[in-house]
N, CA, C and O of each residue as an XYZ file, in Angstrom:
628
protein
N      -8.168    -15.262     -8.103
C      -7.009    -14.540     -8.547
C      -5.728    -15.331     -8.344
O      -4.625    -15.236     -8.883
N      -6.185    -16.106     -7.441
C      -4.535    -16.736     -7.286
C      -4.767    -18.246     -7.292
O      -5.718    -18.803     -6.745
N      -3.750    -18.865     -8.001
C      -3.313    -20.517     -7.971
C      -2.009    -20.904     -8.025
O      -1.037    -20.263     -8.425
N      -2.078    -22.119     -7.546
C      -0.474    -22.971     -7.641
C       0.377    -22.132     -8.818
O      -0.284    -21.865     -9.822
N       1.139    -21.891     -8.808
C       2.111    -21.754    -10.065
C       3.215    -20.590    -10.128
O       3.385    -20.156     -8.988
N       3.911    -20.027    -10.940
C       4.626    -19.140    -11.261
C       4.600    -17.708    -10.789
O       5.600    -17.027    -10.560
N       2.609    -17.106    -10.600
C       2.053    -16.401    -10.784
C       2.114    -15.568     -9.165
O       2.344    -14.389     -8.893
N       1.769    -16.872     -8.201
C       2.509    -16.861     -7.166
C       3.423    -16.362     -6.252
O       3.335    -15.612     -5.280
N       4.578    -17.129     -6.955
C       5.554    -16.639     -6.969
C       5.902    -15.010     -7.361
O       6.674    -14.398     -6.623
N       5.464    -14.515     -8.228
C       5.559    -13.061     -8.081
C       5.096    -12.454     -7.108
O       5.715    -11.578     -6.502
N       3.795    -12.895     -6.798
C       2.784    -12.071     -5.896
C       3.406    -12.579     -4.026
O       3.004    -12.310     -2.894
N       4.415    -13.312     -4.530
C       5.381    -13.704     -2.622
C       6.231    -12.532     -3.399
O       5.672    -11.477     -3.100
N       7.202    -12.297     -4.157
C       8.130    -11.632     -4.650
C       7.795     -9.926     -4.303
O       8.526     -9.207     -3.622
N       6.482     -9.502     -4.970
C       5.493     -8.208     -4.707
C       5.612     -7.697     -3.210
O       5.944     -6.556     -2.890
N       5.164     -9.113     -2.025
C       4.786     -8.643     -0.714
C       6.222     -8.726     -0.379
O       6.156     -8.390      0.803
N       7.621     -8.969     -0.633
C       8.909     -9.118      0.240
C       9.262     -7.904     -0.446
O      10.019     -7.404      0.386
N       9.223     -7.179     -1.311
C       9.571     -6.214     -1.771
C       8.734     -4.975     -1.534
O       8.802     -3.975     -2.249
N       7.913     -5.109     -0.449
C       7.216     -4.201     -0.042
C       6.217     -3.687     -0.598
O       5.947     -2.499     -0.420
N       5.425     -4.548     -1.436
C       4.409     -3.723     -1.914
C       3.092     -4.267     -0.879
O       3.210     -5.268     -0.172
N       1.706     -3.339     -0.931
C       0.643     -3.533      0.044
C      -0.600     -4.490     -1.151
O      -0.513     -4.457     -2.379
N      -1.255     -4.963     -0.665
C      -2.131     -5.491     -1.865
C      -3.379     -5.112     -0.842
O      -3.482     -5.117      0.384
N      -4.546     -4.684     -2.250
C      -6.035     -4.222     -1.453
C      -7.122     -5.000     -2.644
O      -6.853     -4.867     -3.838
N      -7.746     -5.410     -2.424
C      -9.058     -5.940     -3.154
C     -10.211     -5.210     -3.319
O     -10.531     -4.361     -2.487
N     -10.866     -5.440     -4.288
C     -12.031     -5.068     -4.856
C     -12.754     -6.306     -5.331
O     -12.357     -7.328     -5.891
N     -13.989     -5.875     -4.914
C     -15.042     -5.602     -3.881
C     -14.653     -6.077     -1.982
O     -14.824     -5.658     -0.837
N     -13.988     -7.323     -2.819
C     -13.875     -7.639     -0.781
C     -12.325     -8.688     -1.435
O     -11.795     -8.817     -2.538
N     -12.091     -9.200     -0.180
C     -10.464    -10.060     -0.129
C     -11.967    -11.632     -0.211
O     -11.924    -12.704     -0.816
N     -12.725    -11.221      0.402
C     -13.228    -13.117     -0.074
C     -13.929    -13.419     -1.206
O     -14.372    -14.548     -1.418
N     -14.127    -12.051     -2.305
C     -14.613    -12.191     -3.346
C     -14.211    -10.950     -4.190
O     -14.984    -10.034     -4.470
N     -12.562    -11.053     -4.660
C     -12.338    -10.275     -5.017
C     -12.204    -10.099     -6.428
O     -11.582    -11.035     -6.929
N     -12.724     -8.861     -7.587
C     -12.560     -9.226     -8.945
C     -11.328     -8.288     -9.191
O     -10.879     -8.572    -10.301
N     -10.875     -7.664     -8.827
C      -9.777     -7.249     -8.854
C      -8.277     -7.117     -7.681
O      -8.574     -7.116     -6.487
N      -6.917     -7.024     -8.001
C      -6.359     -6.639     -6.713
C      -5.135     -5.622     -7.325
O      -4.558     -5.674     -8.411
N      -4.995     -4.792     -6.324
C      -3.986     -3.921     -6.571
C      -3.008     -3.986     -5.863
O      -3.127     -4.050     -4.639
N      -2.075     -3.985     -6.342
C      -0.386     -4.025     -5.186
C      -0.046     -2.320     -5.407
O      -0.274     -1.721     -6.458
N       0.474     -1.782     -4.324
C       1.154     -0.504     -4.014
C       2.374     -0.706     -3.355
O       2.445     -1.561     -2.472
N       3.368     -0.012     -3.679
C       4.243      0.837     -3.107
C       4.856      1.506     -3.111
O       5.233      1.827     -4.238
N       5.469      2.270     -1.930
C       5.320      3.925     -1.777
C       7.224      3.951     -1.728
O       7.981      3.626     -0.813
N       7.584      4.596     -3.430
C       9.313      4.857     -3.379
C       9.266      6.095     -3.976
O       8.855      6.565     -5.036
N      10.086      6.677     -2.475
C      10.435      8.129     -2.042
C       9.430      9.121     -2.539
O       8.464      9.367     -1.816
N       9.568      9.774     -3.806
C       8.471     10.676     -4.284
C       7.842     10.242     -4.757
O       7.195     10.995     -5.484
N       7.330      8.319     -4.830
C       6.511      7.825     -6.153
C       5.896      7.338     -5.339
O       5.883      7.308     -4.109
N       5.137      6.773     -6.469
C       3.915      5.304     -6.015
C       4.019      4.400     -6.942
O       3.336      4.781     -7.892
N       4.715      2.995     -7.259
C       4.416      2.080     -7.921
C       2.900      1.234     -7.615
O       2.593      0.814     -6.500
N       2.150      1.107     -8.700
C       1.259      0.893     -8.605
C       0.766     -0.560     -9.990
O       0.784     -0.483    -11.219
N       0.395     -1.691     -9.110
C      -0.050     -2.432    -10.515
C      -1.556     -3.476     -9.689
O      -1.685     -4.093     -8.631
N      -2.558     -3.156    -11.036
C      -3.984     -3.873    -10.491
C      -3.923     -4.386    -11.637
O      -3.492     -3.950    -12.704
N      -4.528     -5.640    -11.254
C      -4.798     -7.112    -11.732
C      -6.636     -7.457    -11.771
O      -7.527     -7.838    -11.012
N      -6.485     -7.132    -12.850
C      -8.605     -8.039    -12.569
C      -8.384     -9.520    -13.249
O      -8.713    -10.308    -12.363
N      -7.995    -10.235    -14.363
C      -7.756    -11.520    -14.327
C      -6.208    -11.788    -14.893
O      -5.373    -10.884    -14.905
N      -5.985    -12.877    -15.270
C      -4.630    -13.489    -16.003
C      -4.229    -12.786    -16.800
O      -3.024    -12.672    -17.023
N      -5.383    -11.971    -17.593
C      -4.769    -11.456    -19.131
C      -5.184    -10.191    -18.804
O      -5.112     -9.575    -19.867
N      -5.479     -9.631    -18.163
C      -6.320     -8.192    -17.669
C      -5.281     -7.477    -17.034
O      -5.830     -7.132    -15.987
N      -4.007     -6.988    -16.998
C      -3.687     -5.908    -15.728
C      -2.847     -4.722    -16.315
O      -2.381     -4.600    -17.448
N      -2.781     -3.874    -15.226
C      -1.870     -2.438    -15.908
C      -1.119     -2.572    -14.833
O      -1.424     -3.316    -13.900
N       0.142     -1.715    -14.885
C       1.170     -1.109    -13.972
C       1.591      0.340    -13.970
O       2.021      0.461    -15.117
N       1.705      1.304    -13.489
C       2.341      2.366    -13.565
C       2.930      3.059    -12.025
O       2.910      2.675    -10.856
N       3.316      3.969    -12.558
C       4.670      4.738    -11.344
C       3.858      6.200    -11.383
O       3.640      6.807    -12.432
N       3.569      6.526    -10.444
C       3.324      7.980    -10.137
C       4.143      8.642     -9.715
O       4.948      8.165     -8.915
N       4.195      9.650    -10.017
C       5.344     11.262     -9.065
C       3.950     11.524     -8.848
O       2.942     11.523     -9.556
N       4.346     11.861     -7.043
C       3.636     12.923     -6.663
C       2.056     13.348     -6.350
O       1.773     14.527     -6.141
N       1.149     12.404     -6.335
C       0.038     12.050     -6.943
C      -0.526     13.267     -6.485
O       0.175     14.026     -5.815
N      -1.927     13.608     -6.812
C      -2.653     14.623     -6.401
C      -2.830     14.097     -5.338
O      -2.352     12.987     -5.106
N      -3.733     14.931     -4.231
C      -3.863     15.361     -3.202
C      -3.524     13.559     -2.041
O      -4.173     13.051     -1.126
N      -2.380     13.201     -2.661
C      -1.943     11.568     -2.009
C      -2.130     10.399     -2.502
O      -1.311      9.485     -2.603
N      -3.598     10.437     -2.921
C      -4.030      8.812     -4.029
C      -3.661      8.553     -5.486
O      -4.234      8.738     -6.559
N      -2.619      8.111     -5.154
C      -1.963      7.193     -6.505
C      -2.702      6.272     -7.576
O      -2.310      5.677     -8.579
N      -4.232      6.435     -6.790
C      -5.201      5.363     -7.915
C      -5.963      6.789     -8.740
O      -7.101      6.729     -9.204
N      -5.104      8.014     -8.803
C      -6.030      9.308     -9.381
C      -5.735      8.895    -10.259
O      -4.753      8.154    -10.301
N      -6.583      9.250    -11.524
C      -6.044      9.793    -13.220
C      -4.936     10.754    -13.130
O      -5.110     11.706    -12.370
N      -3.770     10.666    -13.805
C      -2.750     11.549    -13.142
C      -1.500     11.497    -14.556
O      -1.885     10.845    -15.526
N      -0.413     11.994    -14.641
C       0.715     11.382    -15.677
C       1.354     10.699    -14.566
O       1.194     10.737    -13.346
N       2.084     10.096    -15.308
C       3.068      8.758    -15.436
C       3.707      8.724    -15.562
O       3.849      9.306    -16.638
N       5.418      8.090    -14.939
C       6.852      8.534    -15.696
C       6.913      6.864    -16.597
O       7.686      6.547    -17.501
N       6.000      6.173    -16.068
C       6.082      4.865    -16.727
C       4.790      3.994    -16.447
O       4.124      4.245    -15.442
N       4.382      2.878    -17.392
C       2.718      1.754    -17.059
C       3.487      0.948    -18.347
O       4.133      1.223    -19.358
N       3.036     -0.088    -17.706
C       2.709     -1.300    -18.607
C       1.347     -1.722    -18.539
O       0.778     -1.863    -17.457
N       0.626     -1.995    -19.976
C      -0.691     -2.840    -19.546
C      -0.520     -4.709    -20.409
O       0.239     -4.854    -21.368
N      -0.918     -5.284    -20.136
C      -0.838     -6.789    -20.501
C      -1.214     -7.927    -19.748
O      -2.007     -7.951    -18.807
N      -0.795     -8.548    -20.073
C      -0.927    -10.266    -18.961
C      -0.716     -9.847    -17.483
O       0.111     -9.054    -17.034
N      -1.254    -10.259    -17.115
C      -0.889    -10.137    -15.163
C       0.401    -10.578    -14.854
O       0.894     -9.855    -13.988
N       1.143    -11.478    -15.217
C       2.587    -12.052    -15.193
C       3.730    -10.951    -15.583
O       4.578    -10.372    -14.903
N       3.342    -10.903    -17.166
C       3.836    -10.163    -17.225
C       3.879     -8.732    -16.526
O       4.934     -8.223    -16.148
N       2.862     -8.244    -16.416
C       2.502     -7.069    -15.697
C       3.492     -6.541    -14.319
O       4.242     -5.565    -14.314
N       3.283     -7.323    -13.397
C       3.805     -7.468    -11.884
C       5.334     -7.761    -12.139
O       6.243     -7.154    -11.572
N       5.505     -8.781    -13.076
C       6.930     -8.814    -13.345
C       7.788     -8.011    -13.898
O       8.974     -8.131    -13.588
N       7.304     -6.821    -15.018
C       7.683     -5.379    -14.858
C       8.061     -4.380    -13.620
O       9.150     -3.899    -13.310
N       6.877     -4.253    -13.073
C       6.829     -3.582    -11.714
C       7.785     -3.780    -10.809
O       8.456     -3.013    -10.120
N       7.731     -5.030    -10.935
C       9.178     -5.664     -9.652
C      10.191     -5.130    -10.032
O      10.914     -4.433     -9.319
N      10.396     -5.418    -11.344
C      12.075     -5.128    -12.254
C      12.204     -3.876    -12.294
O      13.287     -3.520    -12.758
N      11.119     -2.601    -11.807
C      10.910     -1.571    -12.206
C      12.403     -0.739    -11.510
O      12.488     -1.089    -10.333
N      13.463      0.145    -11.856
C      14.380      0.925    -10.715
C      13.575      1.524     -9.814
O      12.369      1.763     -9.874
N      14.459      1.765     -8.878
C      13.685      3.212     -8.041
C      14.109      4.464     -8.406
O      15.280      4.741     -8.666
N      13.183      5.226     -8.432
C      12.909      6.911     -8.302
C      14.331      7.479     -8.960
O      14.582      7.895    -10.091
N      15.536      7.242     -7.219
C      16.458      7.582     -6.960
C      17.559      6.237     -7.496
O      18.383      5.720     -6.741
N      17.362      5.859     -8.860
C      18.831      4.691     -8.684
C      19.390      4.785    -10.013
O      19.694      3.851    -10.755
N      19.503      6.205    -10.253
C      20.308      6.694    -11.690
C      19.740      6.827    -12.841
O      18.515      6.799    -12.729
N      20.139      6.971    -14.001
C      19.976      7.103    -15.578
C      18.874      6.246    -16.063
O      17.945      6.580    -16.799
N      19.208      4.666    -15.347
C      18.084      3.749    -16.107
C      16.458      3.813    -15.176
O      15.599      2.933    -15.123
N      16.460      4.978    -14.618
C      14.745      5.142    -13.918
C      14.248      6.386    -14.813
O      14.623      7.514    -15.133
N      13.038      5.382    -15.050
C      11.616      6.309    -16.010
C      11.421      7.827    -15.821
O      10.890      8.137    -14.754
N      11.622      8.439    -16.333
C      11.814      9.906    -15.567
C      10.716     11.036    -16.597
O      10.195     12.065    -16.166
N      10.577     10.487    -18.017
C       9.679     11.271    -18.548
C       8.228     10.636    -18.785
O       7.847      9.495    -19.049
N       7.405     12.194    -18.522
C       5.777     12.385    -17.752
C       5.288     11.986    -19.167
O       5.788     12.388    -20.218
N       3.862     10.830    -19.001
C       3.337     10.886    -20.080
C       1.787     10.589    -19.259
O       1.699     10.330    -18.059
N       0.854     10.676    -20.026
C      -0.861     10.162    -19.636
C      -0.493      8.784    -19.129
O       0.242      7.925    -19.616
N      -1.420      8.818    -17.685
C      -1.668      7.451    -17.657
C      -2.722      6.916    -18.627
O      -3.715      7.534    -19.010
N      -2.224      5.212    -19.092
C      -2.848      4.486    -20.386
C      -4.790      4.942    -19.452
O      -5.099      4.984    -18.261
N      -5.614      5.184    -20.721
C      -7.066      4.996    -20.565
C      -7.821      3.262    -19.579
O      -8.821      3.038    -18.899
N      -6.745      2.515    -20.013
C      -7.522      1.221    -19.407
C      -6.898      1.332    -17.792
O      -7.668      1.208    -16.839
N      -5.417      1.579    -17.593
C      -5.559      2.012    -16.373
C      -6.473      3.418    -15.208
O      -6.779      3.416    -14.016
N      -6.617      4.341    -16.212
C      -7.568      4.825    -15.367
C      -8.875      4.024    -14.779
O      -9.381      4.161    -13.665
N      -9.301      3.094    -15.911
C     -10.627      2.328    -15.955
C     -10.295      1.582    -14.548
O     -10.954      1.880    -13.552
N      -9.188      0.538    -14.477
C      -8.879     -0.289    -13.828
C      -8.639      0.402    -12.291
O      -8.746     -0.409    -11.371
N      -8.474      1.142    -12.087
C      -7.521      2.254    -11.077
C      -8.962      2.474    -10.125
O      -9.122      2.532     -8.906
N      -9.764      2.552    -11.095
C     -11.326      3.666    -10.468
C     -11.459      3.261     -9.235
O     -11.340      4.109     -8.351
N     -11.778      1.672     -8.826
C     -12.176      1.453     -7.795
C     -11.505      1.381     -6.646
O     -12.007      1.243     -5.531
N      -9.875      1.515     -7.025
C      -9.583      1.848     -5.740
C      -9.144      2.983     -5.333
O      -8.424      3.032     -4.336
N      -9.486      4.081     -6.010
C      -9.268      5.697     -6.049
C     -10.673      6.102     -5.258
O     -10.777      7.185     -4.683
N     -11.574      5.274     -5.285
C     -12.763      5.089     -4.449
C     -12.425      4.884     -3.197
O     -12.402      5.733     -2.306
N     -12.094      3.481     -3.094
C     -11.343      3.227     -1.643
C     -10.579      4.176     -1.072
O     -11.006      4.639     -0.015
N      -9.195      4.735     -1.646
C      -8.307      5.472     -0.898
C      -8.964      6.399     -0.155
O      -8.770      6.591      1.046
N     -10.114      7.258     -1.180
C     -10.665      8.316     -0.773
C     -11.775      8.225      0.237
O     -12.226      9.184      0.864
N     -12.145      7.059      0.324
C     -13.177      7.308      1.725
C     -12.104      6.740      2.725
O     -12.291      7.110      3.884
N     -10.998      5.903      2.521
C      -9.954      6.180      3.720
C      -9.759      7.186      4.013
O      -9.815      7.316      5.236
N      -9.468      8.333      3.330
C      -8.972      9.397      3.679
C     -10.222     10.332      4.519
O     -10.258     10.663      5.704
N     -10.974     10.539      3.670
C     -12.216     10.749      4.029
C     -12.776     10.412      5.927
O     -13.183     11.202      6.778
N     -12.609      9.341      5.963
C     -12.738      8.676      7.450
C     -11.269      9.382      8.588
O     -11.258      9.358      9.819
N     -10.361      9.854      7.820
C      -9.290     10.060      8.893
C      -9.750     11.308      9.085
O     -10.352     11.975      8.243
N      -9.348     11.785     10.690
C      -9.716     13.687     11.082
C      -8.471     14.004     10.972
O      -7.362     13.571     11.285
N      -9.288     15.491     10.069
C      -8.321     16.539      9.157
C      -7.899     17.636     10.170
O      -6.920     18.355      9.966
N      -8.912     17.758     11.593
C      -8.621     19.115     11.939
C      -8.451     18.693     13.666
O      -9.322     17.934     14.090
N      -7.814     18.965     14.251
C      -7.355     18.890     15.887
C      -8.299     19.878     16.742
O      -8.297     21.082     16.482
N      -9.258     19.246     17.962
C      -9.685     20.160     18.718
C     -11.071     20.438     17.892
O     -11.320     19.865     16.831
N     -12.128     21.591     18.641
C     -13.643     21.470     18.426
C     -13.719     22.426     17.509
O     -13.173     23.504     17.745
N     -14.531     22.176     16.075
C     -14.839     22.631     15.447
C     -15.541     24.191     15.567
O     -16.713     23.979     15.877
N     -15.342     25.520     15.464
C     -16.019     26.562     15.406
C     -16.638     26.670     14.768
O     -16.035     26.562     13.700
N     -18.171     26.942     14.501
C     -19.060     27.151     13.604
C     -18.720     28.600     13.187
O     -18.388     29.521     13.934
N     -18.898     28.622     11.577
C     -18.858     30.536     11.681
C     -19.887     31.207     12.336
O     -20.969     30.821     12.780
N     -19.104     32.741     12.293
C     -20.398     33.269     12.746
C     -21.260     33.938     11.384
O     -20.785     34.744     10.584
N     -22.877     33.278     11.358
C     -23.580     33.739     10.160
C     -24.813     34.861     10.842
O     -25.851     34.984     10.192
N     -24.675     35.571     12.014
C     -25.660     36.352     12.185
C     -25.549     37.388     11.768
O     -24.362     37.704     11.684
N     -26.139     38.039     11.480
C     -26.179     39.211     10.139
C     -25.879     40.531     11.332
O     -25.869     40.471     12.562
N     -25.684     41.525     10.545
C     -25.183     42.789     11.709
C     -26.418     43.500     10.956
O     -26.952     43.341      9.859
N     -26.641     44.430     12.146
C     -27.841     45.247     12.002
C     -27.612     46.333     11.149
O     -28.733     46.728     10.830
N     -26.897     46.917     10.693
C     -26.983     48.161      9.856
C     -26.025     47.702      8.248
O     -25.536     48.564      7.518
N     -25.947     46.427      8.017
C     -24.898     46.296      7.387
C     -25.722     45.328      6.459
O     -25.907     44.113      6.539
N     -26.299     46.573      5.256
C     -27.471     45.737      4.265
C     -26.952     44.529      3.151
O     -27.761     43.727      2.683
N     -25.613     44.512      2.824
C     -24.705     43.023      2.297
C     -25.229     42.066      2.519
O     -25.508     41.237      1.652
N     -25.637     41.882      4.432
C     -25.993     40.983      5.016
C     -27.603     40.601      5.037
O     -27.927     39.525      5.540
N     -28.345     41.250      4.633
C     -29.004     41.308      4.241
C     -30.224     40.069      3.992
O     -29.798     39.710      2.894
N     -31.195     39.342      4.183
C     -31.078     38.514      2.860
C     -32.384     39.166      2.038
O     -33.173     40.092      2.220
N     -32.143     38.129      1.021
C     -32.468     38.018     -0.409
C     -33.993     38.311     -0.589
O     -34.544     37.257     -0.272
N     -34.841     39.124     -0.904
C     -36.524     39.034     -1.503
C     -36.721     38.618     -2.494
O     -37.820     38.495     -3.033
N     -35.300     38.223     -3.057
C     -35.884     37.759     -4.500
C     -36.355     38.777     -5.940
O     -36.510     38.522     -7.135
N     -36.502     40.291     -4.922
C     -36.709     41.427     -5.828
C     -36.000     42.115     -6.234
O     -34.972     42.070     -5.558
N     -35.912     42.995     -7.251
C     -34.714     43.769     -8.392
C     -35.379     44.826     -8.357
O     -35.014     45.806     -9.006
C-alpha cells in the first residue's frame, strides 16, 4: 500500500491531522487500509484497497457508533487513492460554516462494499468491550405452580 512518493505524503498529512489508520486482514499483509476520524458529531472516513481503488465519506451520527455501517452520508468521494485522501483532508469540519457538506444522501454502493470489513472489525471491538458493571443476574425462569401461562408446551391443541 505504501511507497516512496507523493502518496505518502498524504498518508503523513492523514496521521498529523488526526486521523487513525486500521488494516485489513493484518498491518503485515494488508489488502486494504482505512483512515478514521472522529469530528464532533461525524466520522470522516476513507479506505483504500489499491492506487486506483478507494472511497471517502463523512458520517453524522452513525448507528449504534460504527462509522464503517451502511448508513447516509452528508458527503463520499470514490476514485484514485490520491485523489481520494486528498479530498478527505481538504474536507471542512462539521462545525466551520456554509462551505461543510450538510445534505444526507446514500452512502455510494462500492463504499459499502469497501467499508464491510472493517464494520466487521469495529464490531467485534465493540463486542469484546463489557456492556454491563457488576454480576450478571440470571432471570428467574421457574415456573409458578398455579399459573398455567407458565406452563410448558405438549405440543397439543
Amino acid at each position: 500500500m505504501r511507497g516512496a512518493g507523493p502518496f505518502d505524503v498524504l498518508v503523513e498529512e492523514a496521521v498529523a491531522a488526526g486521523f487513525a489508520s486500521a488494516f485489513w486482514p493484518s498491518r503485515a499483509a494488508p489488502r486494504s487500509v482505512a483512515y478514521l476520524r472522529r469530528r464532533d458529531q461525524a466520522y470522516d472516513v476513507a479506505v483504500i484497497r489499491d492506487p486506483v481503488t478507494a472511497i471517502a465519506y463523512r458520517a453524522v451520527a452513525p448507528p449504534m457508533g460504527n462509522p464503517f455501517a451502511a448508513q447516509p452520508v452528508t458527503w463520499s468521494a470514490v476514485g484514485p487513492a490520491a485523489d481520494v485522501l486528498r479530498a478527505v483532508l481538504r474536507l471542512p469540519g462539521p462545525q466551520d460554516g456554509p462551505t461543510t457538506p450538510d445534505a444526507v444522501a446514500d452512502m455510494p454502493a462500492q463504499a459499502v462494499v469497501l467499508a464491510l470489513p472493517y464494520y466487521a472489525l469495529w464490531a467485534a471491538r465493540d463486542a469484546e468491550k463489557p456492556t454491563l458493571e457488576g454480576a450478571l443476574t440470571p432471570p428467574d425462569v421457574t415456573r409458578k405452580r398455579n399459573d398455567p401461562s407458565t406452563a410448558p408446551s405438549t405440543g397439543k391443541v
